[in-house]
TIVO-684482 format. One record per residue (C-alpha): residue number from 1; x, y, z. Coordinates in nm, 3 decimals, padded with zeros to 5 digits, always signed. Layout:
<rs>
R | gugu | xx | yy | zz
R | NUM | X | Y | Z
...
</rs>
This chain:
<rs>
R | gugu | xx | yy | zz
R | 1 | -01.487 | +01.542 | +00.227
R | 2 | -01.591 | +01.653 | +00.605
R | 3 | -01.360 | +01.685 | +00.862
R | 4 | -01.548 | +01.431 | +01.049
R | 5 | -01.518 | +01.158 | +00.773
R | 6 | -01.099 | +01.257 | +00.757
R | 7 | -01.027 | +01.235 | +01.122
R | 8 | -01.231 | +00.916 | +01.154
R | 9 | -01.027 | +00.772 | +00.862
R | 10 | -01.242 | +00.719 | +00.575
R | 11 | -01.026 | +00.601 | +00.270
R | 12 | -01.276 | +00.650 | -00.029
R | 13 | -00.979 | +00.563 | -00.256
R | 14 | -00.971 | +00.159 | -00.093
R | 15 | -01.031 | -00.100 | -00.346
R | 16 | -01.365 | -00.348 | -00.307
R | 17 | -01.177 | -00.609 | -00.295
R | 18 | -00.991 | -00.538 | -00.029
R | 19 | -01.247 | -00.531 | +00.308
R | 20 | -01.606 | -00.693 | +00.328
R | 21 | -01.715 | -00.425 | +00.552
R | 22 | -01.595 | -00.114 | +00.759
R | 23 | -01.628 | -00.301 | +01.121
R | 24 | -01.350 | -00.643 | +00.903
R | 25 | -01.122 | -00.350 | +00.833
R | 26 | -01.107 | -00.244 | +01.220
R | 27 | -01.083 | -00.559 | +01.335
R | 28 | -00.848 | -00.670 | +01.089
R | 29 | -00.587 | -00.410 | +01.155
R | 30 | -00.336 | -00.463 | +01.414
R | 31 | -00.381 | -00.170 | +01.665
R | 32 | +00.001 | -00.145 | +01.833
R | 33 | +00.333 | -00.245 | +01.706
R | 34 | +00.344 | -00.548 | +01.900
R | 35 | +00.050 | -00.691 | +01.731
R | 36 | +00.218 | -00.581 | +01.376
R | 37 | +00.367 | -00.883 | +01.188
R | 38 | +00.652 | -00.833 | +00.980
R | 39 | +00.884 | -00.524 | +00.869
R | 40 | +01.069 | -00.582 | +01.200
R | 41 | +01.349 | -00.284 | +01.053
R | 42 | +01.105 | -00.092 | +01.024
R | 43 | +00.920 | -00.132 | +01.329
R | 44 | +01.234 | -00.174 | +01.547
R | 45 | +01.329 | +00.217 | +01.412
R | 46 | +00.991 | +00.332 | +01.414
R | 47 | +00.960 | +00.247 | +01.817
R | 48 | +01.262 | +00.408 | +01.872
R | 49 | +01.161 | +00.726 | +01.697
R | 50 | +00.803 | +00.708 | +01.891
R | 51 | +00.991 | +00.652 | +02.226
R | 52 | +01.186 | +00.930 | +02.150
R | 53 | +00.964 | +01.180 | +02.078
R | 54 | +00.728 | +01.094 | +02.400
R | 55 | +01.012 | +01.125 | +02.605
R | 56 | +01.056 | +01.471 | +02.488
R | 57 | +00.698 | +01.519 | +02.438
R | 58 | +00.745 | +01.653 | +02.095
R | 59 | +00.568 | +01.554 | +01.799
R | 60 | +00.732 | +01.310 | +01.617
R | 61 | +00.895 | +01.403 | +01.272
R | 62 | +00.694 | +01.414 | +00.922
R | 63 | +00.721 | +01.001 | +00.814
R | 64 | +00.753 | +00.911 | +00.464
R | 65 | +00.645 | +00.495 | +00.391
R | 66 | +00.678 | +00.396 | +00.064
R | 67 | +00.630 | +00.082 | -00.116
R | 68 | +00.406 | -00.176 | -00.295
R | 69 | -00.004 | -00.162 | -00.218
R | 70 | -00.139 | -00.396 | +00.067
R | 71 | +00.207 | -00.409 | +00.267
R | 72 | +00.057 | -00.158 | +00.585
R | 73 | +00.132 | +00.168 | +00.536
R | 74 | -00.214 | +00.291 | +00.618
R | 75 | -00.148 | +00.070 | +00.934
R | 76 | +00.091 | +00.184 | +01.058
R | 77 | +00.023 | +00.556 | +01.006
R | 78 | -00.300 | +00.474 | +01.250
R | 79 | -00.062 | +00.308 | +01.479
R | 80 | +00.165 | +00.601 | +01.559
R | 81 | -00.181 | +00.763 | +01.577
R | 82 | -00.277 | +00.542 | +01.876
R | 83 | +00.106 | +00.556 | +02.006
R | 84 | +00.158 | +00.935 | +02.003
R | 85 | -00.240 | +00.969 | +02.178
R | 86 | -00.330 | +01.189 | +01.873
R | 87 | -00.635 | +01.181 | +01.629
R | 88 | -00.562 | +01.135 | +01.259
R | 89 | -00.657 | +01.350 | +00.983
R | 90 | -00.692 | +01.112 | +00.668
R | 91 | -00.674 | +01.227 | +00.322
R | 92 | -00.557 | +01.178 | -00.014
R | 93 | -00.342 | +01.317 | -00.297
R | 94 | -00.609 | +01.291 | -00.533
R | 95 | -00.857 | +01.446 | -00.280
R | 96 | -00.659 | +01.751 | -00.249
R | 97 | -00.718 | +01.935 | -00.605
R | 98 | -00.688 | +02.293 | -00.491
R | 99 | -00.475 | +02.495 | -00.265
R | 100 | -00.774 | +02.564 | -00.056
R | 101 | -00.827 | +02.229 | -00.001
R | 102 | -00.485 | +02.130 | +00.231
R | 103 | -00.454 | +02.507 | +00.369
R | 104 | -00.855 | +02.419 | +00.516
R | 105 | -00.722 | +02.103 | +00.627
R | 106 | -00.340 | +02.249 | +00.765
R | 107 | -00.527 | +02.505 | +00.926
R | 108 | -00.786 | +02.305 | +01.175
R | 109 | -00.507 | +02.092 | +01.302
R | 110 | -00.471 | +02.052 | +01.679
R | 111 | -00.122 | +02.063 | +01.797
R | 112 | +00.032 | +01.666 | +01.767
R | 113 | -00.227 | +01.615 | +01.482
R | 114 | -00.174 | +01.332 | +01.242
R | 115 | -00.223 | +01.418 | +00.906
R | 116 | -00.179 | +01.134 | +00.648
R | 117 | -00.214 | +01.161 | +00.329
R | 118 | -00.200 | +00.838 | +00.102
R | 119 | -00.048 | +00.851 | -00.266
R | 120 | +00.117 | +01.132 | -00.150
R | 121 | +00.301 | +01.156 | -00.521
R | 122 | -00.038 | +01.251 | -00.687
R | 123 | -00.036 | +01.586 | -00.524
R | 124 | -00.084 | +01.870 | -00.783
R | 125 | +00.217 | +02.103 | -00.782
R | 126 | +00.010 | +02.402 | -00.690
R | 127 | -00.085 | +02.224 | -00.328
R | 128 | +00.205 | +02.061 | -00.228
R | 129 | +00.404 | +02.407 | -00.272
R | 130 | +00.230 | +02.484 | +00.066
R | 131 | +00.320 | +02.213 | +00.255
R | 132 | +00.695 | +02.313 | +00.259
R | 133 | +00.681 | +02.580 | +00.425
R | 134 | +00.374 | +02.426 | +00.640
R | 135 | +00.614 | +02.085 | +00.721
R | 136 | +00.924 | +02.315 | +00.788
R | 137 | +00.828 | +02.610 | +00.951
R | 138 | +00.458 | +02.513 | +01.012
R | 139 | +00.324 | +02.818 | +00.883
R | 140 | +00.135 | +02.914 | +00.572
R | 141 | +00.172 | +03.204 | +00.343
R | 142 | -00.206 | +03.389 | +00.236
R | 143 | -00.204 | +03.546 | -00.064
R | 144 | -00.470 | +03.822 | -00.139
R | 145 | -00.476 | +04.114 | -00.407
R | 146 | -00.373 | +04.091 | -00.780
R | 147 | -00.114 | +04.215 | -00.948
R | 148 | +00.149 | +04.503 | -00.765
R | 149 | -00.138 | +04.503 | -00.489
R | 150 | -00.048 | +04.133 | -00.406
R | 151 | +00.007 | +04.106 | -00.035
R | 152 | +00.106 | +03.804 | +00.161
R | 153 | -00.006 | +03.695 | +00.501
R | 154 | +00.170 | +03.449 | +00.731
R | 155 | -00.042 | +03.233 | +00.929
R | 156 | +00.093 | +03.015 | +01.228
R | 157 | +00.006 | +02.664 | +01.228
R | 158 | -00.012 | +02.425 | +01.525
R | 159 | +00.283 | +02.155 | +01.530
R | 160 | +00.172 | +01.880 | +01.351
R | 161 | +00.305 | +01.556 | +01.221
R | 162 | +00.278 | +01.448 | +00.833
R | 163 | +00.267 | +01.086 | +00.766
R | 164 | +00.343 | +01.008 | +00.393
R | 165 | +00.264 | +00.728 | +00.163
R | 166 | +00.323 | +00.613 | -00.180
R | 167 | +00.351 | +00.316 | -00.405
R | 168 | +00.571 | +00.564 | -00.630
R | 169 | +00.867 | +00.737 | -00.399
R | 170 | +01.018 | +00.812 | -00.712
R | 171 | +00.754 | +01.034 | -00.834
R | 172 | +00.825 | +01.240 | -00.502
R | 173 | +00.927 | +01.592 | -00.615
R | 174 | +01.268 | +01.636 | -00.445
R | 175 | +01.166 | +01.949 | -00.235
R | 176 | +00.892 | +01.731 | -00.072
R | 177 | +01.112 | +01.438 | -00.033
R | 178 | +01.398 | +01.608 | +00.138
R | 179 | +01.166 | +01.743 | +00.401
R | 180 | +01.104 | +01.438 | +00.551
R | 181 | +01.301 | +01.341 | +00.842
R | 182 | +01.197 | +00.936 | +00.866
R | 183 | +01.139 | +00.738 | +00.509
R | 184 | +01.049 | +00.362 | +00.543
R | 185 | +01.069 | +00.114 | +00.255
R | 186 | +00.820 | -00.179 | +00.318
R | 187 | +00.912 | -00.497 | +00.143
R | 188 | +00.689 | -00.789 | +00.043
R | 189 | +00.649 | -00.989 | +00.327
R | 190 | +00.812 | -01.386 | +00.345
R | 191 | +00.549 | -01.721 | +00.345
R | 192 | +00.623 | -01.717 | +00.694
R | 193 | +00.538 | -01.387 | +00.793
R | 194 | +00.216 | -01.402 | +00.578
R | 195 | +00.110 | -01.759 | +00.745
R | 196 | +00.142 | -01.521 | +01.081
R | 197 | -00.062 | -01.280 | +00.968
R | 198 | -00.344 | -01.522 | +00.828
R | 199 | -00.377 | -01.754 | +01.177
R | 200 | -00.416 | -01.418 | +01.350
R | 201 | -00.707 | -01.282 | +01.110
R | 202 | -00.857 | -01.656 | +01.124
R | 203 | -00.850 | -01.578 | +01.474
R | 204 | -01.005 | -01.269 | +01.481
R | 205 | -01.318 | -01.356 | +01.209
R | 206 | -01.378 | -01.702 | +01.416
R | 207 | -01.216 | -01.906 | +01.132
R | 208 | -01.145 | -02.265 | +01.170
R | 209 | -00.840 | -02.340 | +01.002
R | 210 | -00.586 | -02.559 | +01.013
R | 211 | -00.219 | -02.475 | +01.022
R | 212 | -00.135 | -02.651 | +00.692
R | 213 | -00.456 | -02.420 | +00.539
R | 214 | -00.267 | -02.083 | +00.673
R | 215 | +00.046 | -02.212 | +00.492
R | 216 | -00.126 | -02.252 | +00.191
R | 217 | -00.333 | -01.925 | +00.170
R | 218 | -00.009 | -01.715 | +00.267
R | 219 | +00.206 | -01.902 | -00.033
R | 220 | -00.046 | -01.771 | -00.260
R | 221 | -00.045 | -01.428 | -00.123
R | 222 | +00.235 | -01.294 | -00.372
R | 223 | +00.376 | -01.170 | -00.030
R | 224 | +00.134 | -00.930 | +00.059
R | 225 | -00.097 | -00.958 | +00.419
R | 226 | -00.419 | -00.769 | +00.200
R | 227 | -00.381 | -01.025 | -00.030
R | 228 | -00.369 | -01.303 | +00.221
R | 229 | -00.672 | -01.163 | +00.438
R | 230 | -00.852 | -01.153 | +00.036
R | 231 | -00.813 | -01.481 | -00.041
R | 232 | -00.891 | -01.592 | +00.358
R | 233 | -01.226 | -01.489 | +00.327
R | 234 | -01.273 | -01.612 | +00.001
R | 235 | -01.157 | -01.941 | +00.113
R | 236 | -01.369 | -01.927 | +00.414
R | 237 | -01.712 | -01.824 | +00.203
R | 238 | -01.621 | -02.103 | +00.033
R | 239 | -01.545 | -02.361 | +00.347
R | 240 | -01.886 | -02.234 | +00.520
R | 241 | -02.102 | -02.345 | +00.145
R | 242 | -01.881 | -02.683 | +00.082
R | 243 | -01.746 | -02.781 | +00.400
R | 244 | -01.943 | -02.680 | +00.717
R | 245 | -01.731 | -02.415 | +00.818
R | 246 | -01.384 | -02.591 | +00.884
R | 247 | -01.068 | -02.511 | +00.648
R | 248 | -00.869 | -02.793 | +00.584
R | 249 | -00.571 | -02.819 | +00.327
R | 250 | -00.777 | -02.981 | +00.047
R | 251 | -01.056 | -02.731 | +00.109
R | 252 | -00.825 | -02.430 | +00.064
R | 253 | -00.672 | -02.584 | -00.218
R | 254 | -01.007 | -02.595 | -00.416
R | 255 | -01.098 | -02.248 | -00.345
R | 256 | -00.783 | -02.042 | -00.454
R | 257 | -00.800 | -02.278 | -00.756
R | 258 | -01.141 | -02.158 | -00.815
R | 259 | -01.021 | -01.830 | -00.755
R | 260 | -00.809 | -01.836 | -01.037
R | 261 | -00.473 | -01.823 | -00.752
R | 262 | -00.189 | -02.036 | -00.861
R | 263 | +00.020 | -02.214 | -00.612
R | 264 | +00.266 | -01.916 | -00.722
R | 265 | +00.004 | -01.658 | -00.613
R | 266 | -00.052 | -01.567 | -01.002
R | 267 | -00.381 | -01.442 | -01.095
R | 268 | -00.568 | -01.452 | -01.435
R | 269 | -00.427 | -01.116 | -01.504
R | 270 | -00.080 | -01.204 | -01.421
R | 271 | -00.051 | -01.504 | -01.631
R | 272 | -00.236 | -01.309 | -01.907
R | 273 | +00.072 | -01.044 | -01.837
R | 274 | +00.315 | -01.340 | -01.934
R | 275 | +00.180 | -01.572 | -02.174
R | 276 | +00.092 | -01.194 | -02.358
R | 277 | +00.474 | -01.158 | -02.370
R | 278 | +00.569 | -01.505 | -02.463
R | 279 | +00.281 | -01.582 | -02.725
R | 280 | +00.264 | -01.246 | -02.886
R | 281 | +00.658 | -01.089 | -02.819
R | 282 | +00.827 | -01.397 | -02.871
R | 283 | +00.935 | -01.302 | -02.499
R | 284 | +01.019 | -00.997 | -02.523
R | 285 | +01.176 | -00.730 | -02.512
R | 286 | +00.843 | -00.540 | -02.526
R | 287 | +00.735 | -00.198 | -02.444
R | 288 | +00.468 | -00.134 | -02.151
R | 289 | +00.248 | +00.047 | -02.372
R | 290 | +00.240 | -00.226 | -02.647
R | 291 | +00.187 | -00.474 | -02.362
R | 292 | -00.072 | -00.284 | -02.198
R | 293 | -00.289 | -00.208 | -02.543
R | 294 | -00.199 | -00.585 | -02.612
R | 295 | -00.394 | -00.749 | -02.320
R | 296 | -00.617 | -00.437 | -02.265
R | 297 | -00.506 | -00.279 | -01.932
R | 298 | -00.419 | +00.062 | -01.770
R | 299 | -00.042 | +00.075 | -01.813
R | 300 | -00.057 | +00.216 | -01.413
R | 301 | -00.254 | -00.070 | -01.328
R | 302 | +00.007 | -00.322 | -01.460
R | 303 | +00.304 | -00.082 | -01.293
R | 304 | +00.190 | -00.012 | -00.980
R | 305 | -00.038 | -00.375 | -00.983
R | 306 | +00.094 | -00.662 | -01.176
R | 307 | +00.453 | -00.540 | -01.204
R | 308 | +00.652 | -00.532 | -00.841
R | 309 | +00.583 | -00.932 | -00.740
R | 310 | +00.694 | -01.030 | -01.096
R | 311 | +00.996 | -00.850 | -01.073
R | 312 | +01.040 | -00.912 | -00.743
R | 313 | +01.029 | -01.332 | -00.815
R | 314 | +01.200 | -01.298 | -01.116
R | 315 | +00.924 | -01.379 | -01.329
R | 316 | +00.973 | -01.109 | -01.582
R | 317 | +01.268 | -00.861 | -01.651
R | 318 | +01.271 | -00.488 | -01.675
R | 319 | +01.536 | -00.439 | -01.982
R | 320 | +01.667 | -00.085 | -02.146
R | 321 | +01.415 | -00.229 | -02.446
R | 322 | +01.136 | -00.322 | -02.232
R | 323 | +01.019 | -00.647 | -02.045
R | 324 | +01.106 | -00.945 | -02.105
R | 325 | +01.027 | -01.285 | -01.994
R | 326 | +01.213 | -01.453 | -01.733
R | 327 | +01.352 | -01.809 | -01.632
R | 328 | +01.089 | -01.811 | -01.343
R | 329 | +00.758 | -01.758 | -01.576
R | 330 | +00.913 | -02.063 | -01.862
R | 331 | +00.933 | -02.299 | -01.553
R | 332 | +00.606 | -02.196 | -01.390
R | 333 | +00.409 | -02.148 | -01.799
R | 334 | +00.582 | -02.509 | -01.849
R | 335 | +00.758 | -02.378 | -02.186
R | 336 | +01.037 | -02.602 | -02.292
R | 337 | +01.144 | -02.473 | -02.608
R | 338 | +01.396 | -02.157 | -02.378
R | 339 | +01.609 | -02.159 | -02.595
R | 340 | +01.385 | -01.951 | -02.870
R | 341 | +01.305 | -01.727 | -02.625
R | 342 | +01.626 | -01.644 | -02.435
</rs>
C-alpha cells in the first residue's frame, strides 16, 4: 500500500455493500462535529479534548473508538483530521504483517500526523510491540546484528497522534490498551437519530423523500447510520424504476420488503440465525460453533455481524451454555408454543 493511497484514506478492507462509489462515501460523511448526528457523549468530550489541545497547540492524545461496524469510527477519526489541520495516514491491522511495515509508516510521519489504523486488535504481536514505545516515547528501537553482535538503535519520531479502532476492544492486548489516553464506546444509534441521519443523506444524493419514508428506512436500520444510508439507496434505485423518483411511505415499504428487511431491521441471515436456534436447538442453549456449521457461516461473521443488534434488542441470549433464544425473537418469529422453549 503507497503512502499516497494511506494519507488519502483508502480503506481496501470496506465492505461492497457499504458505498456505491468513492465520490457517495465523501459526500456521505459528515466533515465537522457539528454536522455529526448522534454519540453526543462522545462528541461533547471529544470537542473538549480537540479544543484543548489547539489551545496548547499540542497534538492531541492517541484515541481509542471501539464498538459495533457502521456506527462512525472511521468518521470521526477523519474529523479530528480536519479539526486538528493535519493529514491522515490510513491503515489497517491486517495491512500491517511485518515490523517493517508500521516502523516505514511511524517513520514518514510529519509532526501532528494522524495515523489511524482500523481493527486495530488484528495487529500481529511482533508489530504492535513497536508502537509502545513509538505511542509513549515516540521513538523506535532498530535492531541490527545477530546473536551477542545484536545492537540497538534509537530513532526519534515526530509527535504524532494514533487514532484506534475496533469492533473487538476486548481483544486489545493490555499493554496497547493502557497507552491510550481517550477510549470512546459508540453505541447503536436510536430511530430518531437514524431518521436524522437519513433526511440529511436524502439531502445530499438529491433524494425525494418524505418524512414518514426517513422514519421507516431508519426503523429498519438495526440502529446503525451505514445501514440506513444501505438501504436509502436501495430504496431510492428502487423509487427511480417504480415510482418516478419520489419516496413515499408505501414505496419504501415495498423495497426493504424486497430487500429481505423486516420492520425489525432483520435480514435473511438474521432470521436464519434464529429460526436455526429454535427449529434445530429447541431454543437453545447452543454453542456458536454448532450454530455457525448449522446455518453455514463464519463464526466471526455471526460475532462481530449478526450478534451485537440481537443482543442488544434482546432477541437472543448469550448464556454460560451458549445462545439461546429470547422473548423478543418468539414474538417477532410468531411462536406460541414459549413455553417448550423457555
Amino acid at each position: 500500500m503507497s503512502r499516497e493511497s494511506i494519507i488519502r484514506g483508502d480503506d481496501t478492507s470496506s465492505s461492497a455493500n457499504d458505498v456505491s462509489t468513492e465520490d457517495t462515501v465523501v459526500s456521505l460523511r459528515p466533515q465537522s462535529l457539528q454536522e455529526y448526528v448522534g454519540q453526543s457523549d462522545v462528541v461533547d468530550s471529544l470537542k473538549i479534548a480537540l479544543n484543548a489541545a489547539k489551545k496548547r497547540n499540542e497534538p492531541m492524545e492517541h484515541i481509542l473508538f471501539h464498538g459495533p461496524p457502521g456506527l462512525g469510527k472511521t468518521t470521526l477519526a477523519h474529523i479530528i483530521s480536519k479539526e486538528m489541520g493535519a493529514d491522515l495516514v490510513h491503515t489497517s491491522g491486517p495491512a500491517l504483517d511485518k515490523p517493517v511495515d508500521i516502523v516505514g509508516i511511524l517513520s514518514n510521519l510529519n509532526a501532528g500526523e494522524i495515523l489511524f489504523i482500523d481493527e486495530i486488535h488484528r495487529l500481529p504481536h511482533t508489530v504492535e510491540e513497536y508502537l509502545y514505545s513509538a505511542m509513549e516515547d515516540f521513538q523506535v528501537d532498530f535492531i541490527y546484528g545477530k546473536g551477542a553482535f545484536a545492537k540497538t538503535l534509537p530513532f526519534q519520531l515526530k509527535q504524532f497522534t494514533l487514532v484506534g479502532a475496533t469492533t473487538r476492544a476486548g481483544l486489545l492486548t493490555p499493554p496497547l490498551r493502557d497507552r491510550f489516553g481517550i477510549m470512546y464506546h459508540l453505541d447503536f444509534y436510536s430511530p430518531e437519530e437514524l431518521s436524522k441521519v437519513v433526511e440529511r443523506s436524502s439531502s445530499i444524493l438529491g433524494i425525494d423523500i418524505s418524512e414518514a419514508a426517513c422514519r421507516e428506512i431508519a426503523r429498519r436500520s438495526r440502529g446503525t447510520p451505514r445501514i440506513a444510508n444501505r438501504l436509502l439507496r436501495r430504496v431510492r434505485d428502487y423509487s427511480d424504476v417504480k415510482n418516478s423518483g419520489i419516496v413515499d411511505i408505501d414505496i419504501t415499504v415495498v423495497a426493504l420488503d424486497r430487500e429481505g428487511v423486516d420492520k425489525e431491521g432483520l435480514d435473511r441471515l438474521d432470521r436464519q440465525y434464529l429460526t436455526t436456534i429454535v427449529d434445530n436447538y429447541n431454543g437453545g442453549p447452543v454453542g456458536i460453533d454448532a450454530l455457525a456449521a448449522t446455518v453455514n457461516e463464519e463464526v466471526q461473521t455471526l460475532v462481530d455481524v449478526v450478534e451485537p443488534y440481537l443482543l442488544k434488542m434482546g432477541f437472543v441470549l448469550r448464556t454460560p451454555g451458549g445462545r439461546r433464544i429470547g422473548e423478543a425473537s418468539l414474538q417477532h418469529l410468531g411462536i406460541k408454543d414459549r413455553w417448550k422453549l423457555l
